[in-house]
Every structure is written in C-alpha cells, then in structure tokens.
C-alpha positions in Angstrom: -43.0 -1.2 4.1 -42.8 -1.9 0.4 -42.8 -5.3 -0.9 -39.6 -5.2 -2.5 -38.0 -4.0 1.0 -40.3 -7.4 2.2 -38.8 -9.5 0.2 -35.1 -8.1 0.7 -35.4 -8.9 4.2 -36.8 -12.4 3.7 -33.9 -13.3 1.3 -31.2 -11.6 4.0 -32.9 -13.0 7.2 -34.9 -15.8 6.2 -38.4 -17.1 6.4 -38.8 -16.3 10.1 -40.0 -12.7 10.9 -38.3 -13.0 14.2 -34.5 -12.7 13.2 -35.3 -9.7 11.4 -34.3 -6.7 12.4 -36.6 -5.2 15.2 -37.1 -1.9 13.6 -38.7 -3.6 10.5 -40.6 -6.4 12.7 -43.6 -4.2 13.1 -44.1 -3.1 9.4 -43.6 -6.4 8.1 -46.9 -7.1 10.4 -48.7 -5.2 8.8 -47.7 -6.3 5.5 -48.6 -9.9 6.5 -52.0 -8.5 8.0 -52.7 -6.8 4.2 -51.3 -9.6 1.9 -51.7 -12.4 3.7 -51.3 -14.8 0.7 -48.1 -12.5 -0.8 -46.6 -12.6 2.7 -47.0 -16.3 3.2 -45.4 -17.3 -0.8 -42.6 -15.2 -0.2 -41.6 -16.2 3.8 -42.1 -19.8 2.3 -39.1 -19.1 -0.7 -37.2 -17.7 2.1 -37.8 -20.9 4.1 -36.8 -23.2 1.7 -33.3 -21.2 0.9 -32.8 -21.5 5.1 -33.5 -25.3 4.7 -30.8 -26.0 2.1 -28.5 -23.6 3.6 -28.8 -25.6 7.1 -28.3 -28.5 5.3 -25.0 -27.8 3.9 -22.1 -29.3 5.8 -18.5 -27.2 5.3 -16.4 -29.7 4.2 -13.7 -30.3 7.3 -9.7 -30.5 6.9 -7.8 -33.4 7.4 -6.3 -33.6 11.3 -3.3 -30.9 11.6 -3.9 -28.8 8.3 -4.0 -25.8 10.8 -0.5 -26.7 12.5 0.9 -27.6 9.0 -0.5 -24.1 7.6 0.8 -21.7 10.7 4.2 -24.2 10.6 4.7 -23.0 6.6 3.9 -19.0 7.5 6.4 -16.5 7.8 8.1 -15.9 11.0 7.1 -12.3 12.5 10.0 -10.0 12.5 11.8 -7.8 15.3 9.9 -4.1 15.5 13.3 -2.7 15.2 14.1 -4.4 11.6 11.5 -2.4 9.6 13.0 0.7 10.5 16.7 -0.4 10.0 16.4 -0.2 6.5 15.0 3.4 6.0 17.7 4.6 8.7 20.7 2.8 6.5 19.6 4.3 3.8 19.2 7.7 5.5 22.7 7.6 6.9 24.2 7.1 3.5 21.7 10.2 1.7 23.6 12.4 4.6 27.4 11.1 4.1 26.5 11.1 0.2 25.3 15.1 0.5 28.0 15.9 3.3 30.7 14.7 0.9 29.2 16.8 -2.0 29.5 20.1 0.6 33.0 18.9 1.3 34.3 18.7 -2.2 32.3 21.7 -3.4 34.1 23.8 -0.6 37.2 22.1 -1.4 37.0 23.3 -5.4 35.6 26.6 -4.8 38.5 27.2 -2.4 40.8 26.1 -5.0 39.3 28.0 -8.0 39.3 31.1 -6.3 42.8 31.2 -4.9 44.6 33.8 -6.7 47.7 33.0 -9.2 50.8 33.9 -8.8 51.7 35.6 -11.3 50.1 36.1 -14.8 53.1 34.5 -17.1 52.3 31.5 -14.1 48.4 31.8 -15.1 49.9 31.8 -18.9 51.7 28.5 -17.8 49.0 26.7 -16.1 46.5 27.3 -19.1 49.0 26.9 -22.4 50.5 23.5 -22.3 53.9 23.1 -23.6 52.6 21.7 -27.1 50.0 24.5 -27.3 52.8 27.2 -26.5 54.4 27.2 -30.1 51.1 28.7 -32.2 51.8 32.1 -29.7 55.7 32.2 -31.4 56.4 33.7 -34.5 58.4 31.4 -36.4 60.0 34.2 -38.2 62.1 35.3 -35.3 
C-alpha cells in the first residue's frame, strides 16, 4: 500500500483502521508497522474530521413538514392515462391518411374518366369569355 492510497482511505473511512475495507486492513498493517509516526499523524487528521462530523446535528423540521410536503405532491395518475394520449393521436394520423387514400382514389377516378366528346372536352377547358380569341372576327 502506497501512502497516498493510506491516506485516501483514512479521509473516506476515518481514523479507525477497523471500518476500512477488509481487503486493505492487512496492508495498511504493515504501513503502520513501517511508518509508525506517518501512520499515527495521518489516522489522527482523520480522527479529528470523524469528531466534527459526529458532532454535527442535521437540523430537524418543524412537526408535519413531511405530511404538508406529500399533501402538496402531485396525485399519481391511472396506468391507462399515459397511453391515451399517443392512442388519440394515433387514431387521428390513421383517419387523417385514410381520408388522403379516399380523396386520392376519388380524383384519380375522376381525372381519368373519359370525355364525352371532344367539342365537350373543348367546352369543359374554354370558358365562355375565353371562347371568342378562337373566332375570327372577320366572318
């Protein structure tokens, strides 16, 4: 063990070697045994960051904060609402696009029907005010 992995663990687990982790227990032994002084300086720091840690008391809410807190959250909603949404909104997509088909076949089958006759096809595409530029106004 290192003495910056040493020192990791005493600032993580604190000055007592026995709520560290057990795989690092036995190599931290032998630290101590080689630097005893080191060891002792650096446990000791850790100690006194456990002693003002234990020291602090979390401050405490007033009596019914909790109820007052879950009273203001949002209800839970029905499993089926979050998918009634989506659904609507596929139903509508699928009239939307069956219409489209509808009117497209409607159109086609319109546009393709064959005329009449051609002076009827002459009819349909000269209006009545368009008709006099085709007559000579000579005869």
């Amino acid at each position: 063990m290192t003495p910056d992995r040493f020192e990791t663990l005493a600032e993580a687990y604190g000055g007592d070697v026995a709520r560290w982790p057990d795989t690092d227990r036995e190599a931290a032994a032998a630290l101590m045994a080689a630097e005893p002084a080191w060891a002792r300086d650096a446990l000791a720091r850790a100690a006194d960051l456990d002693a003002a840690l234990d020291g602090y008391a979390a401050p405490r809410g007033s009596t019914g904060l909790a109820d007052r807190i879950a009273a203001g959250a949002p209800k839970a909603r029905a499993r089926w609402v979050g998918w009634l949404l989506p659904a609507g909104m596929g139903v509508g997509l699928a009239t939307a696009c069956a219409a489209g088909v509808i009117a497209g076949a409607q159109l086609h089958a319109a546009s393709s029907a064959p005329a009449a006759s051609d002076a009827d096809a002459l009819v349909t595409a000269v209006g009545d005010d368009d008709f006099s530029l085709y007559l000579d106004e000579d005869a």
